[in-house]
N, CA, C, O and CB atoms as a CASP TS submission, in Angstrom:
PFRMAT TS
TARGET T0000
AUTHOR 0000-0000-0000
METHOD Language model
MODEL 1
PARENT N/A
ATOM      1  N   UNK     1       0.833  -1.178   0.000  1.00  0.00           N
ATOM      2  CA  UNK     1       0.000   0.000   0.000  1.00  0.00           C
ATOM      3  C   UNK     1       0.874   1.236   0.000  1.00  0.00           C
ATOM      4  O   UNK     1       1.999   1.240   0.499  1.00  0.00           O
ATOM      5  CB  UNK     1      -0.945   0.001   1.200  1.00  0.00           C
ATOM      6  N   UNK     2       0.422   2.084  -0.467  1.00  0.00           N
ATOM      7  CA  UNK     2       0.839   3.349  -0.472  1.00  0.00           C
ATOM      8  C   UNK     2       0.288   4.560  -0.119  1.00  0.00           C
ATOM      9  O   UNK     2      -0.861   4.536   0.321  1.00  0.00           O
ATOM     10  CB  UNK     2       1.110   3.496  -1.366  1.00  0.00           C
ATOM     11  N   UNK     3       0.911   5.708  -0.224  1.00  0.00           N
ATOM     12  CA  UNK     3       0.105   6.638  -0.049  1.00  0.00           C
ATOM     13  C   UNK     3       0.163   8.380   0.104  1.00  0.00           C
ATOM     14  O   UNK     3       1.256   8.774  -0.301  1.00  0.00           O
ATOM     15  CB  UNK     3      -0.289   6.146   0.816  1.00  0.00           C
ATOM     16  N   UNK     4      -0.482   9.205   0.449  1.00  0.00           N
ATOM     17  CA  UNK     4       0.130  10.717  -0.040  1.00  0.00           C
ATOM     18  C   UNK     4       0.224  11.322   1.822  1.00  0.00           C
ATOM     19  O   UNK     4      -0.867  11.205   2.380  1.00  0.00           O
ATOM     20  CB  UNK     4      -1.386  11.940  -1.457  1.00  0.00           C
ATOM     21  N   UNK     5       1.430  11.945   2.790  1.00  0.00           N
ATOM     22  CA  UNK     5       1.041  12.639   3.718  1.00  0.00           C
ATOM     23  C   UNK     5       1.227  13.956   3.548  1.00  0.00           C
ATOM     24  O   UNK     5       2.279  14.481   3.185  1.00  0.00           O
ATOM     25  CB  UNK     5       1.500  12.260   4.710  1.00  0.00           C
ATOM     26  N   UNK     6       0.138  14.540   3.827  1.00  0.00           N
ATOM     27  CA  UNK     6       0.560  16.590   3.584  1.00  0.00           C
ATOM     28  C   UNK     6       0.418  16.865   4.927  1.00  0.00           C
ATOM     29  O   UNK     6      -0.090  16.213   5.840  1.00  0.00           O
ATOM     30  CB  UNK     6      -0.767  17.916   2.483  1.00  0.00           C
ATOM     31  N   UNK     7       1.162  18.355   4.877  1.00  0.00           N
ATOM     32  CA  UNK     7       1.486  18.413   6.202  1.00  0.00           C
ATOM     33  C   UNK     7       1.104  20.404   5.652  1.00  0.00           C
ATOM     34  O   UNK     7       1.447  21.143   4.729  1.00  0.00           O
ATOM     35  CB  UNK     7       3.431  17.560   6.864  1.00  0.00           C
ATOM     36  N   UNK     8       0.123  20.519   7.044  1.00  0.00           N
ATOM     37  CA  UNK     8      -0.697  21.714   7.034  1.00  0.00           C
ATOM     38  C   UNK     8      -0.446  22.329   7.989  1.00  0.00           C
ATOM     39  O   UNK     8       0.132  21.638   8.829  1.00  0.00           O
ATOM     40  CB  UNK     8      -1.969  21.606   6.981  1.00  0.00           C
ATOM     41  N   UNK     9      -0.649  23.591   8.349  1.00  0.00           N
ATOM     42  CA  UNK     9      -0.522  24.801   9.436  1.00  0.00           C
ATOM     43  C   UNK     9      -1.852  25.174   9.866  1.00  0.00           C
ATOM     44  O   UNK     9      -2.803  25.486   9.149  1.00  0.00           O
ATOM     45  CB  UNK     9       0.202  26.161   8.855  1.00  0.00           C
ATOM     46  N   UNK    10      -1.798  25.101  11.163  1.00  0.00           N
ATOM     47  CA  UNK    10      -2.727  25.693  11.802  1.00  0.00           C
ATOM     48  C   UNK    10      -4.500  25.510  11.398  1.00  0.00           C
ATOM     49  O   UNK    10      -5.442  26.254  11.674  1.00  0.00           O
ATOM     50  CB  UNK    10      -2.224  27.008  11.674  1.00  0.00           C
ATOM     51  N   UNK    11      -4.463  24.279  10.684  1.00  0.00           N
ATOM     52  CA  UNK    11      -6.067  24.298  10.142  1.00  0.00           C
ATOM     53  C   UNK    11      -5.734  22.706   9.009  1.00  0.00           C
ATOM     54  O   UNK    11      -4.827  22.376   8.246  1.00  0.00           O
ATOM     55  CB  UNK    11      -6.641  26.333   8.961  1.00  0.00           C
ATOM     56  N   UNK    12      -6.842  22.176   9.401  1.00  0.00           N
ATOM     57  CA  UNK    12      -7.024  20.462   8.401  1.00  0.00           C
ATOM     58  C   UNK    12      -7.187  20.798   7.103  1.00  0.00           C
ATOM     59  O   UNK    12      -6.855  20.104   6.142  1.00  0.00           O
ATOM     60  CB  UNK    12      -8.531  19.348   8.734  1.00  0.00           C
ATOM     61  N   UNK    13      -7.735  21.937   7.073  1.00  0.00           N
ATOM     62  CA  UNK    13      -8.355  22.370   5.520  1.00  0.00           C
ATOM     63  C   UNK    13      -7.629  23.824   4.963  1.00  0.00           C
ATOM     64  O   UNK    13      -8.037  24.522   4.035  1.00  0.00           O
ATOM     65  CB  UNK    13     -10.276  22.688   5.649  1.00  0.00           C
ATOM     66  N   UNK    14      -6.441  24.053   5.811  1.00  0.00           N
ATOM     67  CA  UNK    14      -4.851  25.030   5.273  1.00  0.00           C
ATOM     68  C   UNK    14      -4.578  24.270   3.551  1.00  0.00           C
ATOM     69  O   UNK    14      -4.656  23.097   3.185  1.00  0.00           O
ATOM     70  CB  UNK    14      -2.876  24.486   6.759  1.00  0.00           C
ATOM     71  N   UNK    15      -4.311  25.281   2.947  1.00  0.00           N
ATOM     72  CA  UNK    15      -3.292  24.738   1.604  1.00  0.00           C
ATOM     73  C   UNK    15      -1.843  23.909   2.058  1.00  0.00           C
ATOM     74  O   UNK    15      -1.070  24.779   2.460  1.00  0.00           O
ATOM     75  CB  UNK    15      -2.704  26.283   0.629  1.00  0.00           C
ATOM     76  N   UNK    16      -1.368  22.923   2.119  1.00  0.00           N
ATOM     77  CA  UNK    16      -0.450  22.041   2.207  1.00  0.00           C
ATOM     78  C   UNK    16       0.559  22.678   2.131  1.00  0.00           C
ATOM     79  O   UNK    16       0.477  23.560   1.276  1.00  0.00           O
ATOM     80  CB  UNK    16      -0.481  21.104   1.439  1.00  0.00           C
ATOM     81  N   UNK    17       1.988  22.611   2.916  1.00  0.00           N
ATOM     82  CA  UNK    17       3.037  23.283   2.841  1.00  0.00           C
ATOM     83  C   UNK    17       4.345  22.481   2.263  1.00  0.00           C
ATOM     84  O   UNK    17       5.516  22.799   2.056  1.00  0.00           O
ATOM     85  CB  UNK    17       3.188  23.803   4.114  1.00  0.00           C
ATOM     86  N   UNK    18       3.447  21.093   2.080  1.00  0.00           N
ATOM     87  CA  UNK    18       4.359  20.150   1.869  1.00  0.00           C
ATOM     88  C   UNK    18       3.793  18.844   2.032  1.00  0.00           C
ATOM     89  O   UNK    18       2.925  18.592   2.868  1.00  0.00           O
ATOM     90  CB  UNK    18       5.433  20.337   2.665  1.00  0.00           C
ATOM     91  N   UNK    19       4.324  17.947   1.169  1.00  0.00           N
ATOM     92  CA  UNK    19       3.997  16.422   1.069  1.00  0.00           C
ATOM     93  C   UNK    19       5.198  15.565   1.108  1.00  0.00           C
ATOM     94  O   UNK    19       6.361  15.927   1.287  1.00  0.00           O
ATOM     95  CB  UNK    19       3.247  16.081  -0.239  1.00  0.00           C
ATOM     96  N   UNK    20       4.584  13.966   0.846  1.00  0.00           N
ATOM     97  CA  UNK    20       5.408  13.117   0.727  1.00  0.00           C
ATOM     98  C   UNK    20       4.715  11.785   0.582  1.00  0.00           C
ATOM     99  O   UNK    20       3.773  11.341   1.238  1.00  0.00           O
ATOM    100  CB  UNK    20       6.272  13.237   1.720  1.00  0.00           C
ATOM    101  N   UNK    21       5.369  11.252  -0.399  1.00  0.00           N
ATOM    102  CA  UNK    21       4.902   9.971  -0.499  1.00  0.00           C
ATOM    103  C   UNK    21       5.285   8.815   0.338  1.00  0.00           C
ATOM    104  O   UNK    21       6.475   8.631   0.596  1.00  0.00           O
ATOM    105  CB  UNK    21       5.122   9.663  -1.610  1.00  0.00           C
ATOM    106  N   UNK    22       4.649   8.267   0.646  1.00  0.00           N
ATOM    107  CA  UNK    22       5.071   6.666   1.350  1.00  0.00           C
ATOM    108  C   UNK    22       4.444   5.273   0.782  1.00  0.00           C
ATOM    109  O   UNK    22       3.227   5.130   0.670  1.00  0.00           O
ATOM    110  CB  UNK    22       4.547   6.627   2.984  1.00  0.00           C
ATOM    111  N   UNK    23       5.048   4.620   0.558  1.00  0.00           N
ATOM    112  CA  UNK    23       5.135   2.995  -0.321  1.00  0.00           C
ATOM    113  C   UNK    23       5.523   1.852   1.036  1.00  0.00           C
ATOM    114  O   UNK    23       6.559   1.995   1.686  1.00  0.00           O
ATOM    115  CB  UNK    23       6.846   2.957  -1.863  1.00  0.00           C
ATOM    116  N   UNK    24       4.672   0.900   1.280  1.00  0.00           N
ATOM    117  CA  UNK    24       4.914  -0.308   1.772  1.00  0.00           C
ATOM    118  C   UNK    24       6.480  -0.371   2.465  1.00  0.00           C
ATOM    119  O   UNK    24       7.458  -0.202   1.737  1.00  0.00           O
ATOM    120  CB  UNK    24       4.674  -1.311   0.584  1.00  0.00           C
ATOM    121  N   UNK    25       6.590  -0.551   3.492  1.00  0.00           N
ATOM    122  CA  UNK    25       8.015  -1.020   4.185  1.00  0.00           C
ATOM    123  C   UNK    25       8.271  -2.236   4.303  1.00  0.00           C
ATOM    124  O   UNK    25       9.392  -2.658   4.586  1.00  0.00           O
ATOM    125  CB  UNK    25       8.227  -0.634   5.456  1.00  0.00           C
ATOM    126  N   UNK    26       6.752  -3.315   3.999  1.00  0.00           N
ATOM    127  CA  UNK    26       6.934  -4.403   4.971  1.00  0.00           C
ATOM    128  C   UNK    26       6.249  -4.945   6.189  1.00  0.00           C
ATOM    129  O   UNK    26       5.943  -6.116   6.417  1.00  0.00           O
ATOM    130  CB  UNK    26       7.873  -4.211   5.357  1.00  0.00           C
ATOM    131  N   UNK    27       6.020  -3.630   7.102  1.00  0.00           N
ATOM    132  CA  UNK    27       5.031  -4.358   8.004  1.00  0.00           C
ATOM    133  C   UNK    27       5.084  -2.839   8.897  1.00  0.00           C
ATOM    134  O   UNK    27       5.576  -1.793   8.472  1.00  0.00           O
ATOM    135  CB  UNK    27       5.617  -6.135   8.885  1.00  0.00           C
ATOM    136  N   UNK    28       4.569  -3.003   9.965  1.00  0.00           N
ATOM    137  CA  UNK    28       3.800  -1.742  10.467  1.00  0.00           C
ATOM    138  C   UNK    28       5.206  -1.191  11.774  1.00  0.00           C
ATOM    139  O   UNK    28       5.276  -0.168  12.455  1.00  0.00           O
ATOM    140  CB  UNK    28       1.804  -2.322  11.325  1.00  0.00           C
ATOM    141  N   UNK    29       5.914  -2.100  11.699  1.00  0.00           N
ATOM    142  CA  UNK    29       7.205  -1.973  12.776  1.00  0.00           C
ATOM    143  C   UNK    29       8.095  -2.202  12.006  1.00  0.00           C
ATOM    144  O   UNK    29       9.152  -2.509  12.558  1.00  0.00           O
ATOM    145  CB  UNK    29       7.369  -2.913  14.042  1.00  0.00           C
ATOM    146  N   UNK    30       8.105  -2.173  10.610  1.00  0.00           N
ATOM    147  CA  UNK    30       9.284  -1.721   9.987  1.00  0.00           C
ATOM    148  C   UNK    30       9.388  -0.344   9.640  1.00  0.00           C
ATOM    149  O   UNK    30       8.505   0.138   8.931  1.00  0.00           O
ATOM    150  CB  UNK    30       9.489  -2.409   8.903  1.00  0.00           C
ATOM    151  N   UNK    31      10.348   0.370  10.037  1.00  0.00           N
ATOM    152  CA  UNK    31      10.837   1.723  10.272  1.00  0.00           C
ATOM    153  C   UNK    31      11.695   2.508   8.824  1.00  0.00           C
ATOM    154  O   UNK    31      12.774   2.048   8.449  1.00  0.00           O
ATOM    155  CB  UNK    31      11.901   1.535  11.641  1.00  0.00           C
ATOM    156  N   UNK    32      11.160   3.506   8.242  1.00  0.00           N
ATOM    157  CA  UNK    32      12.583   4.322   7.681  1.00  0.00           C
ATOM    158  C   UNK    32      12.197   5.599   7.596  1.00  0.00           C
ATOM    159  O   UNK    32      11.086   6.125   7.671  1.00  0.00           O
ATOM    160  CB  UNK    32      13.224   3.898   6.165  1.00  0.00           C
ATOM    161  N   UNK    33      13.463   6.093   7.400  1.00  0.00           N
ATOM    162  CA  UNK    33      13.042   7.652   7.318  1.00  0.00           C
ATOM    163  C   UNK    33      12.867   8.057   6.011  1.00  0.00           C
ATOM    164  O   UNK    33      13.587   7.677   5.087  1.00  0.00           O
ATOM    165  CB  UNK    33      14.067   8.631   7.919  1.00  0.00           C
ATOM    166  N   UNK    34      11.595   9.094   5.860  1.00  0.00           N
ATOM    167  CA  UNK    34      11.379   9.673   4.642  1.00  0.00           C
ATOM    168  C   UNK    34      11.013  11.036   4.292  1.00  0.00           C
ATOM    169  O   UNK    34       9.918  11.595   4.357  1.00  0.00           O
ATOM    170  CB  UNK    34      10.606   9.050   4.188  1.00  0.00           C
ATOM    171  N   UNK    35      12.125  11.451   3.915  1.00  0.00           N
ATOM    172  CA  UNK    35      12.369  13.249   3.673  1.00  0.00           C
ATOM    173  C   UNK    35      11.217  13.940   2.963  1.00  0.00           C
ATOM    174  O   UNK    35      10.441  13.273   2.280  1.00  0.00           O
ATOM    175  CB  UNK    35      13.776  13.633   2.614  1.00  0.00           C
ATOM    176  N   UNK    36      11.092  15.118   3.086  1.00  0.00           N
ATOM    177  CA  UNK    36       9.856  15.811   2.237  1.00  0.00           C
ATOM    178  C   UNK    36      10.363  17.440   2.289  1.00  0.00           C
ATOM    179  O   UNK    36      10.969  18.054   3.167  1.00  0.00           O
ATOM    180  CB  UNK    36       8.054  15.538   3.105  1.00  0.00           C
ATOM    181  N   UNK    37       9.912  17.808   1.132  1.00  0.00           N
ATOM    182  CA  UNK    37      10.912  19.156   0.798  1.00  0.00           C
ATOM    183  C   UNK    37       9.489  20.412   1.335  1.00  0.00           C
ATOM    184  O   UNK    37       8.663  20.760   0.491  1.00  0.00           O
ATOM    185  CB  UNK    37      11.585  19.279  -1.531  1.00  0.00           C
ATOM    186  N   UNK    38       9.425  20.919   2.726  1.00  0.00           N
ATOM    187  CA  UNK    38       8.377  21.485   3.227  1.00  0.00           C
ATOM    188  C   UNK    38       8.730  23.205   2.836  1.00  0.00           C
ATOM    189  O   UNK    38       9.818  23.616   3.239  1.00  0.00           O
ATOM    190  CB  UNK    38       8.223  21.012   4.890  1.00  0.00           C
ATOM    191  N   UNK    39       8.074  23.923   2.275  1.00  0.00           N
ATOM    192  CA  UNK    39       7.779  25.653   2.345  1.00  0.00           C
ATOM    193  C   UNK    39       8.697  25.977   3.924  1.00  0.00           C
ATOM    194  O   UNK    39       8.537  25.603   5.085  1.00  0.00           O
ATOM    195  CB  UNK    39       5.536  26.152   2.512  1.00  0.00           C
ATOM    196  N   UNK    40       9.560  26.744   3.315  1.00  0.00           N
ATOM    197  CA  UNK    40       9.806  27.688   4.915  1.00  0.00           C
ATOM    198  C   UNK    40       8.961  28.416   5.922  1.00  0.00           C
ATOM    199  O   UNK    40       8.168  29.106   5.282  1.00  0.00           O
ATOM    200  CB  UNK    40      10.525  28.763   4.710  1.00  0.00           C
ATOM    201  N   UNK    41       8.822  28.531   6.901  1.00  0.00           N
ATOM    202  CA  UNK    41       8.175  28.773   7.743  1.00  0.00           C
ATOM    203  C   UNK    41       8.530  29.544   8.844  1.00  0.00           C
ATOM    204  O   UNK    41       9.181  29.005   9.738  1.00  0.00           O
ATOM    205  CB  UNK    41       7.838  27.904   7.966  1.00  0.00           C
ATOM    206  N   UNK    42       8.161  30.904   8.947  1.00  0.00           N
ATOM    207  CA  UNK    42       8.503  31.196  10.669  1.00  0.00           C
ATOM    208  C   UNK    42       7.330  31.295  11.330  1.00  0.00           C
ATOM    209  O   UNK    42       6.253  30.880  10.901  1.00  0.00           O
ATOM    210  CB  UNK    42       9.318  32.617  11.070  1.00  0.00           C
ATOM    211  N   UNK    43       7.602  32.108  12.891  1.00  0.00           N
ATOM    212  CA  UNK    43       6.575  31.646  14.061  1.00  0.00           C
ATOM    213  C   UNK    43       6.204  30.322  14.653  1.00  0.00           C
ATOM    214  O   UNK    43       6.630  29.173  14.532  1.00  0.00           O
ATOM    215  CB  UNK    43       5.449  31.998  13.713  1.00  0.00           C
ATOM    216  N   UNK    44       5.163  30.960  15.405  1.00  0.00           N
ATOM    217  CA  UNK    44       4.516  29.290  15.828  1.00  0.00           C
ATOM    218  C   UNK    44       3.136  28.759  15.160  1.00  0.00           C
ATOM    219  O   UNK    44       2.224  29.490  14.775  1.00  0.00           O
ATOM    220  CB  UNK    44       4.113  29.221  17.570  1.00  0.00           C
ATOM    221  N   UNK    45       3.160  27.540  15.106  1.00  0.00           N
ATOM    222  CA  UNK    45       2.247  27.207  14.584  1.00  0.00           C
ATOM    223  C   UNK    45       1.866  25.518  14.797  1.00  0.00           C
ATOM    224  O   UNK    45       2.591  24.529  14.906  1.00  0.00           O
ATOM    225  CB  UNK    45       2.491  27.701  13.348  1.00  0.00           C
ATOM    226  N   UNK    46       0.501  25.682  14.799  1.00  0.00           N
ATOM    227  CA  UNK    46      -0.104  23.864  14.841  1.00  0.00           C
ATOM    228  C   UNK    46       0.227  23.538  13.900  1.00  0.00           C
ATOM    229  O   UNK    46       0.295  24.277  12.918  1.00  0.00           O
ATOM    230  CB  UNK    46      -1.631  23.331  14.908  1.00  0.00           C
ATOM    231  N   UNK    47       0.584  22.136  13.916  1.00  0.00           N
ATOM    232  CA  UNK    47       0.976  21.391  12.633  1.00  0.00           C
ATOM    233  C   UNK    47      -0.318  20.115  12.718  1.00  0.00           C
ATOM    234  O   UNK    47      -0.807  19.670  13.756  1.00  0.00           O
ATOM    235  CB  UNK    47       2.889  20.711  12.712  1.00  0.00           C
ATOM    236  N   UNK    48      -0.640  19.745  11.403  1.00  0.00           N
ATOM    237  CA  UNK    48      -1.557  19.023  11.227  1.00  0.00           C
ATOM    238  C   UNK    48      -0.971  18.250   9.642  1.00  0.00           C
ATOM    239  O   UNK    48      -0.750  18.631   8.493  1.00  0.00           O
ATOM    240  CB  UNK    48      -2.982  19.938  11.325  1.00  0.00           C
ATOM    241  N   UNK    49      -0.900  16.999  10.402  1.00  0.00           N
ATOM    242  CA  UNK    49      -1.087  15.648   8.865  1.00  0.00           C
ATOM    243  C   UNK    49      -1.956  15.080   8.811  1.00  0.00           C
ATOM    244  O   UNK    49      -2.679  14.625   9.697  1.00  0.00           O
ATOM    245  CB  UNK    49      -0.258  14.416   8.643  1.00  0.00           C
ATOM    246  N   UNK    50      -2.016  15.013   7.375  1.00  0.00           N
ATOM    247  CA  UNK    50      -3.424  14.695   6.459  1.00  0.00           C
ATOM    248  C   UNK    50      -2.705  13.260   5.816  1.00  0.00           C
ATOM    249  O   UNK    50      -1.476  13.201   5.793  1.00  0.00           O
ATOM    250  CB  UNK    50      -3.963  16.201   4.976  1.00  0.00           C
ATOM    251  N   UNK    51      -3.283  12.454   5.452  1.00  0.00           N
ATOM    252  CA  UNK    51      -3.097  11.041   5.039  1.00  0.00           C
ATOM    253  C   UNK    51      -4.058  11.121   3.900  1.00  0.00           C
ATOM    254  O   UNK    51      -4.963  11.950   3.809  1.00  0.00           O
ATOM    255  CB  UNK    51      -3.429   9.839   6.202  1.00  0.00           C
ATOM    256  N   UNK    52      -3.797  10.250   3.101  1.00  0.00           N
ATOM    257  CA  UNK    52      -4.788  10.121   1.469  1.00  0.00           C
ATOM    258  C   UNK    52      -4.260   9.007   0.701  1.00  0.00           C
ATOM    259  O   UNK    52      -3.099   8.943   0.297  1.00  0.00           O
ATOM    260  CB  UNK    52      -4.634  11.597   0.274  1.00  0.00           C
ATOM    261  N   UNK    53      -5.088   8.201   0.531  1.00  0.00           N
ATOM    262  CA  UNK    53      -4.679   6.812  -0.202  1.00  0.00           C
ATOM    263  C   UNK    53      -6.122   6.313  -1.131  1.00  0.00           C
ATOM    264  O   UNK    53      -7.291   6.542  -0.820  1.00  0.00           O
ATOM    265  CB  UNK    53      -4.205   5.455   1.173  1.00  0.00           C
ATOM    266  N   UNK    54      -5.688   5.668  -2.185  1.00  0.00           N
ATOM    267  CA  UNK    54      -6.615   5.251  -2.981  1.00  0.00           C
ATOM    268  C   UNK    54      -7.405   3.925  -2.409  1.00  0.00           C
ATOM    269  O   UNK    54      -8.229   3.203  -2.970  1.00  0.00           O
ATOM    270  CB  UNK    54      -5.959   5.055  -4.267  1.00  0.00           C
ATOM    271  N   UNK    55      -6.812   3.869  -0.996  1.00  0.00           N
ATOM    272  CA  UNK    55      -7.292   2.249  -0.414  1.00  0.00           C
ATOM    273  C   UNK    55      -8.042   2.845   1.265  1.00  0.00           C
ATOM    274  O   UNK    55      -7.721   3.750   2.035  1.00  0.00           O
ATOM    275  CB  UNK    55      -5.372   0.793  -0.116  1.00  0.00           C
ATOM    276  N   UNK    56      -8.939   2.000   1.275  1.00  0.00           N
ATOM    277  CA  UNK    56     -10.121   2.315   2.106  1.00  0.00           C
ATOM    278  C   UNK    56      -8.732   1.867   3.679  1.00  0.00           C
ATOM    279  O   UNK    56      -8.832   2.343   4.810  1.00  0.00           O
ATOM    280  CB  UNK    56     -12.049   0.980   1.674  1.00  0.00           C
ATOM    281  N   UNK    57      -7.644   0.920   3.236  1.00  0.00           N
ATOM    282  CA  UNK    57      -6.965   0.489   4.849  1.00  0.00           C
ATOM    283  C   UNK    57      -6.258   1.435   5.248  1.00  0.00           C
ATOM    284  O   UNK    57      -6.305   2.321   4.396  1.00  0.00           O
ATOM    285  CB  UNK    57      -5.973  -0.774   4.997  1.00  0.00           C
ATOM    286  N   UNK    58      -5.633   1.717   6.085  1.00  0.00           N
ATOM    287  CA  UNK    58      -4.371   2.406   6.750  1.00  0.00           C
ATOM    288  C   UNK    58      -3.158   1.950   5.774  1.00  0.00           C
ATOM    289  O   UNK    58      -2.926   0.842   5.291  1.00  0.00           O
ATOM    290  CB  UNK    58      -4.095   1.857   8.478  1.00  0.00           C
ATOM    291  N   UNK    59      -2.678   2.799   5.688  1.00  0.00           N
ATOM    292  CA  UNK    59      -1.338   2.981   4.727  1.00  0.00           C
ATOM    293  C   UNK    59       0.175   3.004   5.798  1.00  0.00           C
ATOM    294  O   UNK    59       1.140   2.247   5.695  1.00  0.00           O
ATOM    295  CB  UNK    59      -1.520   4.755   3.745  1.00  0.00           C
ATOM    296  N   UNK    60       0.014   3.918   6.619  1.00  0.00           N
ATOM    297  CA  UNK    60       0.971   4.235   7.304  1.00  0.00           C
ATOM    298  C   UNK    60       1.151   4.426   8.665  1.00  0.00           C
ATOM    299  O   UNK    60       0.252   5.045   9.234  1.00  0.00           O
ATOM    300  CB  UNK    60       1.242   4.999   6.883  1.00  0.00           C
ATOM    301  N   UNK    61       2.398   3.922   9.541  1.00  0.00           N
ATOM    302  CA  UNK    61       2.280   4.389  10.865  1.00  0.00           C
ATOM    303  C   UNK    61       3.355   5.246  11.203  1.00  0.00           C
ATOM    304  O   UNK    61       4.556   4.989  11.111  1.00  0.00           O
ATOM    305  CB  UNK    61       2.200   3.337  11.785  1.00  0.00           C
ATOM    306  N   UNK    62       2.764   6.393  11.646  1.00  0.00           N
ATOM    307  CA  UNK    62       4.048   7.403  12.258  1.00  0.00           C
ATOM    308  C   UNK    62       4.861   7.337  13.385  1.00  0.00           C
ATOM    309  O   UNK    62       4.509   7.953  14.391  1.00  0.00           O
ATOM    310  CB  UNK    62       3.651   8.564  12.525  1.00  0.00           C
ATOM    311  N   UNK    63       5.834   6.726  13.380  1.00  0.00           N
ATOM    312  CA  UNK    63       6.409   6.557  14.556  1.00  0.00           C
ATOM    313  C   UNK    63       6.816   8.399  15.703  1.00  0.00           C
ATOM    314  O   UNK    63       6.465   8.675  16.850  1.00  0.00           O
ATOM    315  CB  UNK    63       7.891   5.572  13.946  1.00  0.00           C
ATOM    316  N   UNK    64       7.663   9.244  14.667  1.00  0.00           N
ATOM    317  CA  UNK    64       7.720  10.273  15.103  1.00  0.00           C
ATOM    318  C   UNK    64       7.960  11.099  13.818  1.00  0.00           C
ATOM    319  O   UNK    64       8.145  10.552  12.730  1.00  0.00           O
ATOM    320  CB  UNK    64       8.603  10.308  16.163  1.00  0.00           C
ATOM    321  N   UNK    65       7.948  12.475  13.995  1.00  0.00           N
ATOM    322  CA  UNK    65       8.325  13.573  12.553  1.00  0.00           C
ATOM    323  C   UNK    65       8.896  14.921  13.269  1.00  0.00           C
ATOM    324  O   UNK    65       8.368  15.589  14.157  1.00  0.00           O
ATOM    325  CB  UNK    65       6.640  14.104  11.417  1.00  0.00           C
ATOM    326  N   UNK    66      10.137  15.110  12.605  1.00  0.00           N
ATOM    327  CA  UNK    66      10.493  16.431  13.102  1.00  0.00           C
ATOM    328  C   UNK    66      11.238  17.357  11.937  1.00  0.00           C
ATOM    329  O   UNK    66      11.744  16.961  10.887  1.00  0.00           O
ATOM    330  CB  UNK    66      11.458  16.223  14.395  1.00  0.00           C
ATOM    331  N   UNK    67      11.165  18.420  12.339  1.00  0.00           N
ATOM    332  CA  UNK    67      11.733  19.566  11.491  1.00  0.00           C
ATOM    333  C   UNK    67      12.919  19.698  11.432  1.00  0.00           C
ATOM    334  O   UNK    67      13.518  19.158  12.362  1.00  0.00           O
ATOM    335  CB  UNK    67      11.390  20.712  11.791  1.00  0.00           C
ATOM    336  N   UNK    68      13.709  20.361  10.479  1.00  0.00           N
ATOM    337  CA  UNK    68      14.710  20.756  10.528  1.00  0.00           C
ATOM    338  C   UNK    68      15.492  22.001   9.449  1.00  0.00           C
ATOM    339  O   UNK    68      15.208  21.917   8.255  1.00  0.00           O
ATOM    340  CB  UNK    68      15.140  19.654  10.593  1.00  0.00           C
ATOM    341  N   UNK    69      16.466  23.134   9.898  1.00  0.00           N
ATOM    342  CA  UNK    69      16.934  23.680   9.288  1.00  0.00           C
ATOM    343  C   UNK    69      17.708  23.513   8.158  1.00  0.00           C
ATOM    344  O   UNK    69      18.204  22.387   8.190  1.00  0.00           O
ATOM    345  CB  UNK    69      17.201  24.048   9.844  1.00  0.00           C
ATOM    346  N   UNK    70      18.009  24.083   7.245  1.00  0.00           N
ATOM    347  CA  UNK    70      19.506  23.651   6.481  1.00  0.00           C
ATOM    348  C   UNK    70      19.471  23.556   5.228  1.00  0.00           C
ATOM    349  O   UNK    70      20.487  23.253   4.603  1.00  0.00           O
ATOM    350  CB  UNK    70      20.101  22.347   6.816  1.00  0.00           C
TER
END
């Protein structure tokens, strides 16, 4: 399974600041990391992910997600 995560500011229904695809690992405790090229951003702000798949199951499990400069 596969599938699309966008990642929104401050609102479920914000224009997307950024995505990323995710494809099958294997199993739900198999782990990797997967980069996504997000809009710059200052301040504070709620962050909200959105999930979207052409399949009615769960696609993905988030273990953790964090930001970074650079």
């Amino acid at each position: 399974m596969s599938g699309l995560v966008q990642v929104r500011l401050d609102s479920l229904t914000a224009a997307p600041i950024g995505d990323f695809a995710v494809a099958g690992t294997g199993g739900w405790q198999s782990w990797r990391t997967v980069p996504a090229n997000i809009s710059a951003v200052t301040g504070t702000h709620t962050v909200y992910l959105t999930f979207s798949s052409g399949q009615p199951a769960d696609f993905v499990n988030v273990n953790w997600f964090t930001f970074s400069t650079g």
